[in-house]
N, C-alpha and C positions, 0 to 999 in steps of 0.2 A: 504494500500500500504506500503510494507517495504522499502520506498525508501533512500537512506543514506541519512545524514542532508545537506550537503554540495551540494550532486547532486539536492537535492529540495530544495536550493537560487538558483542552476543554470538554473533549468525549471525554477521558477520563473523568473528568469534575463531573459528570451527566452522569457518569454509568455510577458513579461512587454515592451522589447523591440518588440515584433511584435506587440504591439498593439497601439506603438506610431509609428509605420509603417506605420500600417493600417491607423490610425488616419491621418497622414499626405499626404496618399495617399489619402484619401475621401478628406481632403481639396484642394491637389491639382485639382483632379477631377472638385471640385466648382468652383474655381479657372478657369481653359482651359474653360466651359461652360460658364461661366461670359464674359471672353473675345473673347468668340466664338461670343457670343450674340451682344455686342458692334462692335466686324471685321463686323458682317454682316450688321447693322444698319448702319455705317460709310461707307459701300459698297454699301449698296441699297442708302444712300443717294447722293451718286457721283454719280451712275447712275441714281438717277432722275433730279440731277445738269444737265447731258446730255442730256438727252433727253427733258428738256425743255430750255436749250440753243438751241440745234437744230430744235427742235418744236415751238420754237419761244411762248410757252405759259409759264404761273407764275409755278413758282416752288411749289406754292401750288393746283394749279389742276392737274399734277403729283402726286403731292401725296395724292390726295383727288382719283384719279385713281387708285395709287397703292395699298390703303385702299379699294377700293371699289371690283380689284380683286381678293384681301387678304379673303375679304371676301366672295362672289363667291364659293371661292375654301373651304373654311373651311363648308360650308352649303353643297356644292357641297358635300365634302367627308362624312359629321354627314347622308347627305340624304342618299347616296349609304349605309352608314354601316348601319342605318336604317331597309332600305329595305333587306340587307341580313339577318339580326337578324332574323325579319318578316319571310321571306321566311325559312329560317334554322327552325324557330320553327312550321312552318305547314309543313314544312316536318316530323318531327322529331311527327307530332300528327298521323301520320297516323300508324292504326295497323298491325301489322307484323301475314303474315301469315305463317303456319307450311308447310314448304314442302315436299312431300314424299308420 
């Protein structure tokens, strides 16, 4: 590349400065996910504060409840992706014939 001296510190200075961009953009990313994770833990726990004020039962069989449909649904959804894997590959075994 015959690029002048002067113009290549400047791409350097560009590529240097987008990559403490970039960098501080992946941190903040970490960052909103981090605090995504705790808003919803501090929210699912208000609402199981309610609903066992209102239920009149412990605040820990609410959440032995809500552990218990947490998981439910994660078995729930590993079964169903399961069963389409399965199904997509004995489809995908059958041979294809020539038409014409």
């Amino acid at each position: 590349m015959n690029a002048e001296p002067g113009r290549e510190a400047e791409l350097d200075a560009v590529v240097d400065a987008l990559r403490l961009v970039m960098r501080e953009h992946e941190e903040n990313l970490r960052e909103i996910d981090r605090l995504s994770e705790v808003s919803f833990r501090l929210w699912l726990s208000s609402v199981a504060d309610r609903i066992a004020a209102a239920a009149g039962v412990s605040l820990a069989r609410v959440h032995a409840l809500i552990g218990d449909l947490a998981s439910i649904a994660v078995n729930a959804f590993a079964t169903g992706k399961r069963s389409y894997q399965e199904a997509y590959r004995k489809a995908r075994r059958i041979p294809r014939t020539s038409t014409g």
